[in-house]
C-alpha positions in Angstrom: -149.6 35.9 -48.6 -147.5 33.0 -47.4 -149.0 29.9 -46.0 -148.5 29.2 -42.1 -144.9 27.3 -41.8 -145.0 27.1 -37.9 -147.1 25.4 -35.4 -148.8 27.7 -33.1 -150.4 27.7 -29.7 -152.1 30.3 -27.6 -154.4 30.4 -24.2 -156.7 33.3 -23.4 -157.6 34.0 -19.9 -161.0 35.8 -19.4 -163.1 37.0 -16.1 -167.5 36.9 -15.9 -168.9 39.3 -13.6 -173.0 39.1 -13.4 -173.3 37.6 -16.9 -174.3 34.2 -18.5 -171.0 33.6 -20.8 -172.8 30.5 -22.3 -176.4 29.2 -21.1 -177.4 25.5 -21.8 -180.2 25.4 -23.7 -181.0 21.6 -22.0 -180.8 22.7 -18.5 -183.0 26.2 -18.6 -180.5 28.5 -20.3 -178.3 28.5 -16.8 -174.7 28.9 -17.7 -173.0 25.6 -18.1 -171.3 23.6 -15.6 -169.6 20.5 -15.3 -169.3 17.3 -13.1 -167.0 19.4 -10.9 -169.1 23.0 -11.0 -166.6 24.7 -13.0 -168.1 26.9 -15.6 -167.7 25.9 -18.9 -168.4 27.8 -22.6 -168.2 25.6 -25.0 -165.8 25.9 -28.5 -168.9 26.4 -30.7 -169.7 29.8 -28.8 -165.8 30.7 -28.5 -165.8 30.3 -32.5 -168.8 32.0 -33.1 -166.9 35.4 -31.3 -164.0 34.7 -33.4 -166.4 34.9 -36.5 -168.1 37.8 -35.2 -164.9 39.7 -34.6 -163.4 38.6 -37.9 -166.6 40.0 -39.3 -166.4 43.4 -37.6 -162.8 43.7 -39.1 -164.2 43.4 -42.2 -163.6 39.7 -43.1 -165.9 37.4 -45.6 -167.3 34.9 -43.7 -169.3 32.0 -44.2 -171.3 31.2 -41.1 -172.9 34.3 -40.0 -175.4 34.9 -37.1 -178.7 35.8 -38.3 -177.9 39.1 -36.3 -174.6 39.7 -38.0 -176.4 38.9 -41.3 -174.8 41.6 -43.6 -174.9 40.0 -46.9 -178.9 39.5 -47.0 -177.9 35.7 -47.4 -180.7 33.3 -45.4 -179.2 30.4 -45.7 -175.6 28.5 -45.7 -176.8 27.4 -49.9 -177.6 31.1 -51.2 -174.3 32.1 -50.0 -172.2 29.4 -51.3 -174.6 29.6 -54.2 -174.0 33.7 -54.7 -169.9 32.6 -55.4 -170.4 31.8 -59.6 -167.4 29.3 -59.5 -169.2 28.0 -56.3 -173.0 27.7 -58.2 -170.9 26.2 -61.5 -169.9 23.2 -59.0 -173.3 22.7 -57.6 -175.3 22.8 -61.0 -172.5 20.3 -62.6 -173.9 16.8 -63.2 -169.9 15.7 -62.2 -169.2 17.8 -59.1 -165.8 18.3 -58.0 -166.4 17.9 -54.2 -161.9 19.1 -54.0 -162.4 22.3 -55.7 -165.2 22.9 -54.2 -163.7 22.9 -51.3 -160.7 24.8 -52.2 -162.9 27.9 -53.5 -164.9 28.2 -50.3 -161.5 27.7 -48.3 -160.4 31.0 -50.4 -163.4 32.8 -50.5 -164.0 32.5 -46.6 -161.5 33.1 -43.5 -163.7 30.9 -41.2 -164.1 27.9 -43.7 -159.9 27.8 -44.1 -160.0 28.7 -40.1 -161.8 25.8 -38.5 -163.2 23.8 -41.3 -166.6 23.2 -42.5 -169.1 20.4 -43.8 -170.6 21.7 -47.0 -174.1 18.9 -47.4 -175.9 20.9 -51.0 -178.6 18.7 -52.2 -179.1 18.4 -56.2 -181.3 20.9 -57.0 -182.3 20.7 -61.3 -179.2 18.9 -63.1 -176.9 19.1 -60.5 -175.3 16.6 -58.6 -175.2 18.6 -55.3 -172.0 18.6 -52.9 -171.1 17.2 -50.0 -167.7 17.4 -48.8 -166.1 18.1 -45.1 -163.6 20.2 -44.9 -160.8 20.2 -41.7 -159.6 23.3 -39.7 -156.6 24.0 -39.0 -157.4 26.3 -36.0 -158.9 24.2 -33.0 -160.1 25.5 -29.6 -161.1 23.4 -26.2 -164.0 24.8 -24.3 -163.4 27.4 -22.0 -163.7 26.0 -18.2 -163.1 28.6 -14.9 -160.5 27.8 -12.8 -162.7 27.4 -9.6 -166.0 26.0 -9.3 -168.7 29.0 -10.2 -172.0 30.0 -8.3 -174.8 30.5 -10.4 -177.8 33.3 -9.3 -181.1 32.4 -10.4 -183.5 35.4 -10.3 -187.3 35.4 -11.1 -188.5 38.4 -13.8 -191.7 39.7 -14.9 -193.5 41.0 -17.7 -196.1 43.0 -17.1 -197.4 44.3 -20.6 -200.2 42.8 -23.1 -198.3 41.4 -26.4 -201.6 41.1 -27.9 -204.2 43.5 -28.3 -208.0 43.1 -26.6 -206.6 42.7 -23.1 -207.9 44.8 -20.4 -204.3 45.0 -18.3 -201.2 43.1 -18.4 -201.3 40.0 -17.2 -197.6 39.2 -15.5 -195.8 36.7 -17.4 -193.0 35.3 -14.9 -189.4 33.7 -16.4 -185.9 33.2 -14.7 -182.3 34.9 -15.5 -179.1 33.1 -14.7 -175.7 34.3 -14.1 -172.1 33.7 -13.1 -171.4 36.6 -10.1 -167.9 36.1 -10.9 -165.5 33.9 -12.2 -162.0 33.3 -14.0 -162.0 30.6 -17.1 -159.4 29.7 -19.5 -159.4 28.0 -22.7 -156.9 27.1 -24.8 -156.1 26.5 -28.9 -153.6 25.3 -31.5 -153.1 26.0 -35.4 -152.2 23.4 -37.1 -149.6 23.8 -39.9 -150.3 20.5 -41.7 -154.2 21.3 -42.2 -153.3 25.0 -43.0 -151.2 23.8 -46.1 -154.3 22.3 -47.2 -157.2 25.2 -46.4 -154.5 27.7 -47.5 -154.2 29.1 -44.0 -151.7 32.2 -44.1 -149.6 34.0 -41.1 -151.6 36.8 -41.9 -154.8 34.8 -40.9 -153.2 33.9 -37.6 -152.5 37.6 -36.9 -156.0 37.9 -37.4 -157.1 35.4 -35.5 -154.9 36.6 -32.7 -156.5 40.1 -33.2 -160.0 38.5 -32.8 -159.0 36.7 -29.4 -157.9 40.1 -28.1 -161.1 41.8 -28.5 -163.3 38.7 -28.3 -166.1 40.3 -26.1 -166.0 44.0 -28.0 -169.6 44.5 -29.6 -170.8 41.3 -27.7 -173.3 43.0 -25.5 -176.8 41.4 -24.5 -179.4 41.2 -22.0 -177.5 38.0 -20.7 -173.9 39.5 -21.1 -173.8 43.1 -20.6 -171.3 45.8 -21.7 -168.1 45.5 -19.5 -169.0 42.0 -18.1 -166.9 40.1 -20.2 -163.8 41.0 -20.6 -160.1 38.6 -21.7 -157.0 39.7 -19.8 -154.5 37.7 -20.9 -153.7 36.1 -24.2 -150.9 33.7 -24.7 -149.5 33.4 -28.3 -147.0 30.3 -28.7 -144.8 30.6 -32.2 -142.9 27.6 -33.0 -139.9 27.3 -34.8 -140.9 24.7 -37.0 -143.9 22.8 -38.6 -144.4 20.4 -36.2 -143.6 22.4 -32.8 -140.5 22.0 -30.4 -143.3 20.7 -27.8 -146.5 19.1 -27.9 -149.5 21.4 -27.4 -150.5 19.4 -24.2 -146.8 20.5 -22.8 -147.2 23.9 -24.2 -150.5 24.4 -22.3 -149.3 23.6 -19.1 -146.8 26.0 -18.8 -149.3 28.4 -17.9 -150.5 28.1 -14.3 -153.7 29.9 -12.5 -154.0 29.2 -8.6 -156.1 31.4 -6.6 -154.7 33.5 -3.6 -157.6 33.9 -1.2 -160.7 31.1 -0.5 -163.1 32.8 -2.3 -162.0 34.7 -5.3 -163.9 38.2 -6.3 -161.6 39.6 -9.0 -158.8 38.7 -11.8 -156.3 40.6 -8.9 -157.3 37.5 -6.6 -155.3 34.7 -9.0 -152.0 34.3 -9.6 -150.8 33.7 -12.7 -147.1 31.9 -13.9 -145.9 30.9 -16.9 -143.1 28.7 -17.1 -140.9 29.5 -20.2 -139.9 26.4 -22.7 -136.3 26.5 -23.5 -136.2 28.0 -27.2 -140.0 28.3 -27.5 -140.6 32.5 -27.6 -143.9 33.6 -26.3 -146.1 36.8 -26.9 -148.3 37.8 -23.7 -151.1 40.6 -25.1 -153.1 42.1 -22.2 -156.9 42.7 -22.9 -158.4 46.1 -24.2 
């Protein structure tokens, strides 16, 4: 496997239809919004697909969900500590915070995807670790292209959780979602930083997979089946290490304006992308 020798950017555009993409846990769990009342999901939620994704395809990862836990690992510590060249490292009185770093970048696609900071306290005669390591893959936080309107509706529970009541007493809460909206969000890989995680173009083809099929065994209360769903992906491939254009420039080529006031489908936007003289460009449509 060859290590990534050209810069890459991409763009994903993806539609919400009555689902919370991304609830703020500081503002009720509502789906987030900014100054302007665009929707937003943030980059740590857009990662956290990637990972899951990566994961369904089989991949070793690092940071897994408690409920995508399939090693039996609880914590960040048993996992590094279950890699013996890892444990060796963290039981040494003179740690080597480098190769360290370079292990978990090899053992783990997420770690030599978007970085990771690796904080072990000495446990016994060890010196512990603590080393951060950078990411070549980065991703902005999704925002929609038009301000969103969030319904708020009141639920009930009406059974006992404990035992010794005479009826259910009604326990009331609120749900949130996003009737409809279109959001973007874009990324970059970065080929400097891959040299050093030991990124490969096979990664990136996984990576690319993985934004394809972000939302596919996503489904909660909050995001139902079918409510998420990516249309377009965008897939920038430089000829060169450093990138015939700036990823600002590269970004901008792509343009989403609506067609009609009030937007009620992905068919309501217009989408144009205006081509970069010698920069080739790989448009996937969703599943």
């Amino acid at each position: 496997m060859s290590t990534l020798d050209h810069k890459i950017d991409f763009a994903v555009i993806l539609s919400v239809t009555k689902a919370n993409p991304n609830g703020d846990p500081l503002n009720g769990n509502r789906p987030r919004q900014n100054y302007d009342g665009r929707g937003e999901i943030s980059d740590v939620a857009i990662k956290r697909k990637i990972r899951n994704r990566l994961q369904d395809m089989g991949e070793p990862i690092f940071v897994q969900s408690n409920d995508k836990n399939t090693d039996g690992y609880k914590s960040l510590r048993e996992r590094a500590e279950a890699n013996s060249d890892l444990q060796k490292i963290l039981k040494s009185k003179n740690s080597s915070s480098e190769e360290f770093a370079q292990i978990a970048c090899k053992e783990w696609i997420d770690v030599r995807s978007f970085g990771q900071v690796f904080a072990f306290k000495s446990s016994g005669s060890g010196s512990g670790v603590s080393v951060g390591v950078r990411g070549p893959v980065s991703i902005h936080t999704a925002t929609s292209i038009d301000p969103i309107d969030i319904v708020s509706t009141q639920i009930t529970k009406s059974v006992n959780s404990e035992p010794g009541k005479e009826k259910g007493s009604d326990t009331m809460g609120m749900k949130h979602r996003v009737d409809f909206g279109v959001y973007v969000f874009y990324g970059s890989i970065n080929t400097q930083l891959a040299e050093k995680t030991g990124f490969t173009n096979e990664d990136a083809e996984k990576i690319k997979q993985a934004l394809v099929t972000l939302f596919e065994n996503d489904a909660s209360s909050a995001r139902p089946e079918g409510s998420m769903e990516v249309h377009k992906v965008y897939w920038w491939e430089h000829n060169s290490k450093l990138g015939q254009y700036s990823s600002a420039k590269v970004h901008r080529s792509l343009e989403i304006n609506h067609k009609v006031e009030e937007p009620k489908s992905i068919d309501d936007y217009e989408i144009k992308l205006h081509e970069l003289d010698g920069l080739k460009v790989e448009v996937i449509d969703g599943l």
